[in-house]
Every structure is written in structure tokens, then in C-alpha cells.
C-alpha positions in Angstrom: 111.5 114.4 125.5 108.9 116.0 123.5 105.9 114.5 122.6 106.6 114.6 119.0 109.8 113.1 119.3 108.2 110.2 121.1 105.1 109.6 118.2 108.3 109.1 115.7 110.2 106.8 117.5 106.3 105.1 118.3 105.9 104.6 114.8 109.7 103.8 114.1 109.4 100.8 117.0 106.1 99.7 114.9 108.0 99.4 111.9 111.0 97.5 113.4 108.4 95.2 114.8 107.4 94.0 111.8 110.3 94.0 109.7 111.8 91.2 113.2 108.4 89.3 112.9 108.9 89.0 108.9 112.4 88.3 109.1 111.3 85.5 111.5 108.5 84.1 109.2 109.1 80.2 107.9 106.5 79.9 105.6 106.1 82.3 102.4 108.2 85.5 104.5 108.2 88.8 102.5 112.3 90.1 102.0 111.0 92.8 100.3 108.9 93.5 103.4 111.6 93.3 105.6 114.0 95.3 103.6 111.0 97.9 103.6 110.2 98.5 107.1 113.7 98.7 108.1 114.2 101.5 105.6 111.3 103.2 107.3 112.6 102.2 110.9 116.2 103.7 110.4 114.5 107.1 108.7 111.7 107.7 111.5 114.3 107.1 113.9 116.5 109.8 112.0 113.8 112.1 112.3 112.7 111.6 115.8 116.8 112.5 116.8 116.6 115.7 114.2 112.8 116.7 115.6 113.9 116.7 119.4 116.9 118.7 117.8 114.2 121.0 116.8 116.0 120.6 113.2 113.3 121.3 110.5 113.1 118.8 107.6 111.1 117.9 104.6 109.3 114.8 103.8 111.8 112.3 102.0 112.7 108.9 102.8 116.5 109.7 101.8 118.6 108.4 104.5 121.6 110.2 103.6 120.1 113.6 103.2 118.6 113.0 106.8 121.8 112.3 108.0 123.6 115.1 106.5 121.1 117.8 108.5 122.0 115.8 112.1 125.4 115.9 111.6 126.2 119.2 113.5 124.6 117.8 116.5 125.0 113.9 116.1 128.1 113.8 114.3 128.6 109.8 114.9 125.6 109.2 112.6 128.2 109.7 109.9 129.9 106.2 111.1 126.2 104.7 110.0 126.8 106.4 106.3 127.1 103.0 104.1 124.2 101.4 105.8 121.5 104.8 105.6 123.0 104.3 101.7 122.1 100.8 101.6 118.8 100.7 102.9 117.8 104.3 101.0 118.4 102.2 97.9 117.4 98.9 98.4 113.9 100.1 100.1 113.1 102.3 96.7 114.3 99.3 94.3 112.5 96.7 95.8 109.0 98.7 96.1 108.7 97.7 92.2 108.4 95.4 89.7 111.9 94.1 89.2 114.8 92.5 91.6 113.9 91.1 94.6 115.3 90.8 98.0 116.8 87.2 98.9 117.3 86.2 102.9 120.3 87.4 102.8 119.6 90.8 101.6 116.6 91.1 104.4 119.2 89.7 107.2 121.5 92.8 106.2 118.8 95.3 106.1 117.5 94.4 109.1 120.9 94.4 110.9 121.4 97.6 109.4 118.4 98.9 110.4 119.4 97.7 114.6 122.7 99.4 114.5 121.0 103.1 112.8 118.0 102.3 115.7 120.5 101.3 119.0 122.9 104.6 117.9 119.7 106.7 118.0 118.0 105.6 120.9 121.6 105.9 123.1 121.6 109.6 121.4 118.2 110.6 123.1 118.9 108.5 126.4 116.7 105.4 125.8 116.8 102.1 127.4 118.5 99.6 125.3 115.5 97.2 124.7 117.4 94.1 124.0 117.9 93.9 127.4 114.3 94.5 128.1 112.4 91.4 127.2 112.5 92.5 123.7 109.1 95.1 124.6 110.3 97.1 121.8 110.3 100.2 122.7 112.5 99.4 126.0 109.4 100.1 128.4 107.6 98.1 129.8 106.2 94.8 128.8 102.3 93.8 128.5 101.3 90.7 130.6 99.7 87.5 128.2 97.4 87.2 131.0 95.0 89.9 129.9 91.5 90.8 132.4 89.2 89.1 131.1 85.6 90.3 130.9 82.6 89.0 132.3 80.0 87.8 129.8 76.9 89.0 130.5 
């Protein structure tokens, strides 16, 4: 994999951290938030498929435009069509003044957002990471018992 490719689906895996620990969030949870960072996810993941590829693309957060240049050599992204459509859209309405996302809306973009990231990640020969202690980004998990230094 080339390095490149592995920085996007870094920062993708950052997003889709956050957007699982908001949707998780009792007290005062952003939807919008959620609904944000799974747009992001789903389009870095895009770009990490199209960059190993060695597909050129612009900056855009259009989902569907992304999908339409990895078609010729992921042509089952075009099975993912009505969700890249949904999340383009509700990630550029929500950034503003106006509507809001409810639960429900965050629960969908968030499931929308697993099933563009679990397509991808089988694409470039990842480890599914829901059956990796949930580290993420299917490696390896970091101990809670940390080495602690010596005061001194």
C-alpha cells in the first residue's frame, strides 16, 4: 500500500472515531457532528481507494463525483450511490444556520458512513476491524496500562 494511501484512510479512521464516540454521547451529543464526520469518513475513504488507484482528483467533498472517477476500477461502489448522495447533502446542509440533524438522521449517517468504509477497506485488503477489538483501524490495539514514568 502506498504511504499516501495509508495517511487518507489515517485521517478517514480519525474521523469515524469521532463521529462513533458522538453518536454514543448521552448528554448534549452533536447530530450535526456526527452527520459531519461521516461525510468526511466516507469521502477520505473514497480518496484513499482512488489515490492507491493512482486516479488523480480535485479537492471536493462531492461523494458522488468521487464515486463516478472509481467506478472503472471499483465498479461495486456504484451499489453505495444513494448513501454517498445522502451524506454529500446532508453534511453541506447541516454545516449552516438552518435544519438540524435529529438521532435519527445521525444513526443513518453513521450507518451509511460503515457500509461506504467496510466496502473500501475489503477493496484495498484491510482487516475488518469490527472483529478487532474495535482499534479502528483493524491493527493493533494500545494497552490502558501505559509505562509509566519515574518522577524525578
Amino acid at each position: 500500500m502506498k504511504p499516501i494511501t495509508r495517511e487518507w484512510i489515517d485521517k478517514a479512521e480519525s474521523d469515524y472515531r469521532i463521529a462513533a464516540r458522538e453518536i454514543r454521547v448521552r448528554k448534549e451529543p452533536s447530530f450535526d457532528g456526527v452527520c459531519f464526520h461521516a461525510q468526511q469518513c466516507a469521502g477520505k475513504y473514497l480518496k484513499s481507494r482512488l489515490q492507491e488507484a493512482s486516479i488523480p482528483f480535485t479537492k471536493t467533498h462531492d461523494l458522488e463525483l468521487l464515486m463516478n472517477l472509481l467506478l472503472p476500477v471499483e465498479p461495486q461502489v456504484a451499489t453505495l450511490q444513494p448513501e454517498l448522495t445522502a451524506l454529500t447533502a446532508s453534511a453541506v446542509e447541516l454545516r449552516y444556520p438552518g435544519p438540524s440533524a435529529d438521532k435519527a438522521m445521525a444513526r443513518e449517517a453513521f450507518q451509511q458512513c460503515t457500509r461506504i468504509r467496510n466496502l473500501i477497506r475489503q477493496s484495498l485488503g484491510l482487516p475488518d476491524p469490527s472483529a478487532r477489538n474495535n482499534a479502528g483501524d483493524g491493527g493493533p490495539r494500545r494497552s490502558a496500562n501505559k509505562t509509566r514514568r519515574k518522577k524525578g
